[in-house]
C-alpha positions in Angstrom: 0.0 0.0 0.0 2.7 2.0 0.8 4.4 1.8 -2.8 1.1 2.6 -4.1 0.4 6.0 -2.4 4.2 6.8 -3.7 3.6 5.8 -7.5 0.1 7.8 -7.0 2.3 11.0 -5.7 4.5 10.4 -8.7 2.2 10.1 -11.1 -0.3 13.1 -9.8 3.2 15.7 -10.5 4.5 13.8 -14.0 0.9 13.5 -15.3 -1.9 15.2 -13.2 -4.6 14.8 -16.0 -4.0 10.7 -15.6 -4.0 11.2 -12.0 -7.8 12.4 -11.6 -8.6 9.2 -12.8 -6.6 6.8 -10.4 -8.7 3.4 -9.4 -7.3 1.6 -6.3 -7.2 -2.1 -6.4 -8.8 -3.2 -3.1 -9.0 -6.6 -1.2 -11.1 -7.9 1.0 -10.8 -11.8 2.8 -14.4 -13.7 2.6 -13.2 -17.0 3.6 -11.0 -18.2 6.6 -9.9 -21.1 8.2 -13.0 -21.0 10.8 -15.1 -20.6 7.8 -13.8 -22.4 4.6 -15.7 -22.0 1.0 -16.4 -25.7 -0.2 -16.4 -25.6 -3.8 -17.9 -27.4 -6.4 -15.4 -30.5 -6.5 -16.5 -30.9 -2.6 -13.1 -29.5 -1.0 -12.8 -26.9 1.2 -10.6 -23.7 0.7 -9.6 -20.7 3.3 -8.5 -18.2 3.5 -10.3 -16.5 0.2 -8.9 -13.2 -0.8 -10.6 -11.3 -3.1 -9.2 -8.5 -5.2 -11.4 -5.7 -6.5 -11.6 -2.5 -8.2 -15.3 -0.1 -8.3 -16.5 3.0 -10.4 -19.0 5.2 -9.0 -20.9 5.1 -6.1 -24.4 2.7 -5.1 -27.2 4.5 -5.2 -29.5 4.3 -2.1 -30.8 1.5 -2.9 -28.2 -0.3 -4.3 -29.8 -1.5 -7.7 -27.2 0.0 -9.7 -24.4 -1.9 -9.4 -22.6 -3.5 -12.9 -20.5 -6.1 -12.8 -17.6 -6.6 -15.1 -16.6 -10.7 -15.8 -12.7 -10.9 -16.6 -11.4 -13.2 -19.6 -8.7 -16.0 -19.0 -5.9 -13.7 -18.4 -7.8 -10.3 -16.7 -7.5 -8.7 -14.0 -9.6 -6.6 -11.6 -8.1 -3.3 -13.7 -10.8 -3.1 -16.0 -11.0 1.1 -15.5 -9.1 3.9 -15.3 -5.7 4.1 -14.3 -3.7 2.1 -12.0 -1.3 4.1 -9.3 1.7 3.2 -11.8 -0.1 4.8 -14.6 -1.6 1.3 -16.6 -4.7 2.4 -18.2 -7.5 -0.5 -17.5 -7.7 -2.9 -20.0 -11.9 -2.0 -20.6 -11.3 1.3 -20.4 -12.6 2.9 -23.4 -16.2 1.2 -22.1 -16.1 2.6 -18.5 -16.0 6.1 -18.0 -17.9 9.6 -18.2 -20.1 9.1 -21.5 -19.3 5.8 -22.4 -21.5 2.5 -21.9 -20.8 2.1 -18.1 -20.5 5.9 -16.9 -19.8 5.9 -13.3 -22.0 9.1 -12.7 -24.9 6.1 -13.6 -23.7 2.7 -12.6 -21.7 1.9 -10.0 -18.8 -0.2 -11.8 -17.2 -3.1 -10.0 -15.0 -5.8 -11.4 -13.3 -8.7 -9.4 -10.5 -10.4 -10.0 -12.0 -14.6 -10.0 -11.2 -17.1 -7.9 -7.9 -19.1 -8.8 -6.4 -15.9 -11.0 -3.1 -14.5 -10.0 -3.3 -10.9 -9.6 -4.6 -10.9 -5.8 -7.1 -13.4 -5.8 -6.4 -16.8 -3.9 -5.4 -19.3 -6.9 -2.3 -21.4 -7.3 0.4 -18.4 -7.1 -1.3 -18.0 -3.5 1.0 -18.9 -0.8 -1.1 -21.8 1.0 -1.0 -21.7 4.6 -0.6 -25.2 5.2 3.1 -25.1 3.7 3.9 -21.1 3.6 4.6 -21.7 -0.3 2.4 -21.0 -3.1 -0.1 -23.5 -3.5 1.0 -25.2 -7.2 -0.9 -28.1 -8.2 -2.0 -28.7 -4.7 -4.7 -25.6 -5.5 -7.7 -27.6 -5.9 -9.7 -27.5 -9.5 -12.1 -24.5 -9.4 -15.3 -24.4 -12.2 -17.0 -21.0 -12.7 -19.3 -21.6 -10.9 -17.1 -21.5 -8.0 -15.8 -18.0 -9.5 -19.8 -16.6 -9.6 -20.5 -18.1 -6.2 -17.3 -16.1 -4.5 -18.3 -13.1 -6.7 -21.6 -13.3 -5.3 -20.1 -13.2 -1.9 -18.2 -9.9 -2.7 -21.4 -8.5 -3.9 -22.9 -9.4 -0.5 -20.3 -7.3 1.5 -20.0 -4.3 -0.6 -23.8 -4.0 0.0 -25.3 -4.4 -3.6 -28.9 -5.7 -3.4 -29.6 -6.2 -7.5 -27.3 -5.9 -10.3 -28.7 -3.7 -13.1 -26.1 -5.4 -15.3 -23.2 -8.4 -15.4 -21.3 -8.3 -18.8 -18.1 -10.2 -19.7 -16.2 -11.6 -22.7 -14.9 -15.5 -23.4 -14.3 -16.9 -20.2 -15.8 -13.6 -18.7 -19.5 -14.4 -20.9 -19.0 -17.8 -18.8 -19.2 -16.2 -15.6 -21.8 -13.9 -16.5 -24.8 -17.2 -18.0 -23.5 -19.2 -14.5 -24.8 -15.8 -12.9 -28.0 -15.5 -14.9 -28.8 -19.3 -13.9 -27.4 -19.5 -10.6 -28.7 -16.2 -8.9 -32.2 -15.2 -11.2 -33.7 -12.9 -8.9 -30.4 -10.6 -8.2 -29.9 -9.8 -12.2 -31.5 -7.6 -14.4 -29.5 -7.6 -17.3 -27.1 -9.8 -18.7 -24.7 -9.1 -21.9 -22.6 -12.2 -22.5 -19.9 -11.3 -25.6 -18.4 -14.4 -27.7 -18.7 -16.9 -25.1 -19.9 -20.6 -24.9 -23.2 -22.3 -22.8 -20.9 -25.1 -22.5 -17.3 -25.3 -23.8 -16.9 -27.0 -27.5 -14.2 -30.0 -28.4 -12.4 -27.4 -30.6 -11.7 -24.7 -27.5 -10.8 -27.6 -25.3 -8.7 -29.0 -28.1 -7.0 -25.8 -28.2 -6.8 -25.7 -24.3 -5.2 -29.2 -24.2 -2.4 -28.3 -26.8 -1.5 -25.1 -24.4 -1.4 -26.3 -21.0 1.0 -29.5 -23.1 3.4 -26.7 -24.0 3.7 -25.8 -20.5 3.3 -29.3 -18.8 6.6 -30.6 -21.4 9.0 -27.2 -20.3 11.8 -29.1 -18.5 11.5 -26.2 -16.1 7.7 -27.2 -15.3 9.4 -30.0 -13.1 6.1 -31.6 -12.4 4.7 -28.6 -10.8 7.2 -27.8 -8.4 8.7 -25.1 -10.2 10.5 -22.0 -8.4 11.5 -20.1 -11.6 7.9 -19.9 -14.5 8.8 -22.5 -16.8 9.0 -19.8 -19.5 9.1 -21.5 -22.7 6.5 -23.7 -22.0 3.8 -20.4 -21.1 5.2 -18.5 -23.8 4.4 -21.1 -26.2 0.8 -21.4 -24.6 0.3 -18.3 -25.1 1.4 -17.7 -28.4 -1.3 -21.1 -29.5 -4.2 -19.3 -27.8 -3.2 -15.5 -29.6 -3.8 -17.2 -32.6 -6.9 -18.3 -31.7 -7.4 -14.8 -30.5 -7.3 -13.7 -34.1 -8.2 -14.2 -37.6 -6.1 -15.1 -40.8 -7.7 -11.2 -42.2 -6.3 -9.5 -39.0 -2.9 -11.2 -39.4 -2.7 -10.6 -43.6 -3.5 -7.3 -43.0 -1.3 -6.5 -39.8 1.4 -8.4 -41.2 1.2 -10.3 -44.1 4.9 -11.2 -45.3 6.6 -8.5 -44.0 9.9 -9.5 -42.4 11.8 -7.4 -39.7 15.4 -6.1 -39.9 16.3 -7.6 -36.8 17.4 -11.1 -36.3 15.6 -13.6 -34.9 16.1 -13.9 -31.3 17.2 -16.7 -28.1 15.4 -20.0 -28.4 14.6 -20.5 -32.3 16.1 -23.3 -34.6 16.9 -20.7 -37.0 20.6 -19.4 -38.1 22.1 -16.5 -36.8 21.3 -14.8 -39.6 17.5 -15.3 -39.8 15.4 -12.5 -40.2 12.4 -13.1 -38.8 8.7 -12.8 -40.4 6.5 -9.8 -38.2 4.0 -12.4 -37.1 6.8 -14.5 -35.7 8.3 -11.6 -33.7 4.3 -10.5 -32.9 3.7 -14.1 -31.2 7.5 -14.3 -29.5 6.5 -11.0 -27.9 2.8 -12.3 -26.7 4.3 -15.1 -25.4 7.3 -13.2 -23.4 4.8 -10.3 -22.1 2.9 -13.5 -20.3 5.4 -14.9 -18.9 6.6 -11.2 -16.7 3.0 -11.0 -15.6 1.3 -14.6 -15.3 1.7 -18.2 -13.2 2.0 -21.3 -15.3 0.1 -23.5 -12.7 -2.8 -20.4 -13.0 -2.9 -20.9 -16.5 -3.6 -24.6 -16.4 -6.4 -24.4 -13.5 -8.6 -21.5 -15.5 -8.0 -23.0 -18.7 -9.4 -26.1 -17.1 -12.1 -24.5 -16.0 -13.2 -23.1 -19.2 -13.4 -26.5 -20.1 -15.5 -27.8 -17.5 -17.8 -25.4 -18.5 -21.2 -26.0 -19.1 -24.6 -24.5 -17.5 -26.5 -28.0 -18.4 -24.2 -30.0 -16.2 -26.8 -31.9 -13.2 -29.7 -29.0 -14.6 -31.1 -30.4 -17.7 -31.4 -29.8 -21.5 -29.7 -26.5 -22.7 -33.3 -25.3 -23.9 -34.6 -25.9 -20.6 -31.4 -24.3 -18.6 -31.3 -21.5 -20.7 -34.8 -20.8 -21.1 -35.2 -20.5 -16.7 -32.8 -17.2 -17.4 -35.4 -14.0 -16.4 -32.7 -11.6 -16.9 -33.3 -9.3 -20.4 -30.2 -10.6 -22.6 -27.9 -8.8 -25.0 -25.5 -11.7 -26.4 -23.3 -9.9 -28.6 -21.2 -12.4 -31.6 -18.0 -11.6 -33.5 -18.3 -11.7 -37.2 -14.8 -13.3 -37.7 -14.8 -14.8 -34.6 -13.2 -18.9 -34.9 -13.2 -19.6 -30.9 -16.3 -18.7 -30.1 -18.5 -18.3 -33.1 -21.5 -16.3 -34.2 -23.8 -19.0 -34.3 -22.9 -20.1 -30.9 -24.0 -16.9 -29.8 -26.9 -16.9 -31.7 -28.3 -20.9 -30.2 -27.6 -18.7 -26.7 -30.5 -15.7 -28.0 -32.3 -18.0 -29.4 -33.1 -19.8 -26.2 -33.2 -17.2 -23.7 -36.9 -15.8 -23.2 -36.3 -11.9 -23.1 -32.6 -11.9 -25.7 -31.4 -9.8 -27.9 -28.5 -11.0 -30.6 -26.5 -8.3 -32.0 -22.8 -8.9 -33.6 -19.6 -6.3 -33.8 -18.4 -6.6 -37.6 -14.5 -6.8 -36.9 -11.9 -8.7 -38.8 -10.0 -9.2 -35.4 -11.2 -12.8 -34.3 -12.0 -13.4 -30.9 -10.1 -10.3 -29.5 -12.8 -7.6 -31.5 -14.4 -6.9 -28.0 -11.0 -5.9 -26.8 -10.8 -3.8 -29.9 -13.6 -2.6 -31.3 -14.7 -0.1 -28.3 -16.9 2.1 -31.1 -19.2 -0.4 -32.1 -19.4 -2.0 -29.0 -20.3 1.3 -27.0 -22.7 2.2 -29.3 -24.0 -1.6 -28.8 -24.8 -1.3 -24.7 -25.9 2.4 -25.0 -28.6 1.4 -27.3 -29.5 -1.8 -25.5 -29.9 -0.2 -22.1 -31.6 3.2 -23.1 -34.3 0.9 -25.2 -34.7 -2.5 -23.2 -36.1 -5.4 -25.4 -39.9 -6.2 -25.2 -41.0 -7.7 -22.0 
């Protein structure tokens, strides 16, 4: 806390007009030892720390609460600025006229349960040992991840949510919500997400967390150094997931850099590497300074999990218990998570709305494509849909 207040002193003389817009990540511990949070695979977990970050204020009667679902590799810093001067990585939706204006809505977005960026997961250090936790976290499902969000909502006082909205793994989060909690949601907006994960994501999944799981440096989990190579390489599968051959001919197409390649390639010395080589080496090496390997493999195993039928019923009769008004938003170019998956999810939701952001950037477009998809929630929440 203490670095923090100095980066925010720095940062309010270097760049004032930054600094009026500052969001503190908070924590707050829902879980101890006296009072553990079973989850879904029947074991028990404590303590639960849960990091957060809000918008706005709650209005008196605390209706007007939205909540922000993170993708695999989010964090709570969805708005604003952070004390060091990162701008949020949803900022261009949060903010004074945009779809989420905190003079409206009071903005909150958590950080889920088993992610590393202050949330208990596997970087967590586990009590029983006083080292991080590994692959002796235990496997969390997101339903786990809505039920502790749900808990956060209880002790920052919000009685109804006027709004939950997420992409990928964040849309996840956000249909768990709609099904698992109907009376305390209003209005859900799920973007390029999945009802119940597909063999081609988890096909996709399975080849990543291999990349990590074959690193020498992995060392069957008890790794004190990130096996770098092996989440680089995860990484740099799932970014081209993330995409879409358009986005890459037009971003790079053939073009090849001046600069070698560099460390850890089978090429010569004097290779000159392609642009979308040194695009994917630079994903992958970004990851690594910021994410836990063992993390990686527990969400991604999650996503897989994933599926609101599971011990409910059909997907027509799951879905269609949703009272929520839906928005479920597709990605023209979109391979992951495609537009008619999104479409089956409006078509069997009562009170849904299907509407699609025209993008050639794949998946990533709702990372991207802020114009459209401002315009998108602005005109959904000023008009409803028919009751």
């Amino acid at each position: 806390m203490e670095e923090q207040m100095r980066q925010l002193a720095t940062l309010r003389q270097e760049a004032p007009h930054v600094a009026e817009h500052v969001v503190q990540t908070q924590s707050i511990r829902l879980h101890d030892e006296r009072n553990p949070f079973q989850l879904d695979s029947g074991a028990e977990l404590a303590p639960i720390d849960v990091a957060y970050e809000t918008c706005g204020v709650l209005n008196k009667e605390k209706t007007n609460a939205v909540l922000i679902c993170h993708a695999l590799t989010g964090s709570a810093h969805a708005a604003g600025y952070s004390p060091d001067g990162q701008r949020g990585w949803w900022d261009d939706i949060v903010g004074k006229g945009r779809a989420f204006d905190p003079d409206k809505y009071f903005v909150i977005c958590s950080n889920f349960l088993g992610s590393c960026y202050g949330t208990t997961g596997p970087a967590s250090i586990n009590p029983r040992t006083d080292k991080p936790y590994g692959i002796a976290f235990p496997q969390i499902t997101v339903r786990d991840m809505v039920r502790v969000q749900r808990e956060l909502m209880n002790a920052l006082g919000v009685r109804r949510l006027a709004a939950i909205i997420g992409g990928s793994l964040g849309g996840m989060q956000v249909l768990e919500w709609a099904v698992m909690f109907p009376e305390l949601v209003d209005t859900i907006i799920p973007i390029a997400t999945a009802a119940r994960h597909s063999a081609w994501c988890i096909g996709l999944n399975e080849v990543a967390r291999l990349a990590i799981l074959n690193d020498p440096a992995w060392n069957n989990g008890n790794y004190d150094i990130q096996p770098e190579r092996g989440l680089a390489l995860a990484r740099m599968i799932a970014v081209i997931s993330y995409r879409s051959r358009v986005s890459f001919e037009r971003k790079f197409g053939r073009t090849v850099q001046q600069k070698v390649m560099g460390r850890g390639t089978f090429a010569a010395a004097s290779w000159r590497p392609f642009e979308i080589e040194s695009y994917l080496h630079y994903q992958g090496e970004k990851l690594v300074d910021r994410f836990d390997a063992a993390t990686y493999l527990y969400i991604t195993r999650a996503m897989d999990q994933h599926d609101v039928t599971k011990d409910r019923g059909s997907l027509r009769a799951v879905l269609g218990s949703v009272r929520a008004k839906a928005l479920c938003v597709g990605i023209t170019s979109d391979v992951l998570y495609p537009m008619e998956e999104q479409k089956v999810i409006a078509a069997l939701i009562p009170r849904a709305r299907y509407v699609q952001i025209d993008s050639p950037h794949g998946h990533d477009a709702f990372l991207i494509e802020f114009e459209q998809l401002n315009r998108i929630i602005r005109n959904f929440l000023s008009e409803g849909i028919a009751q």
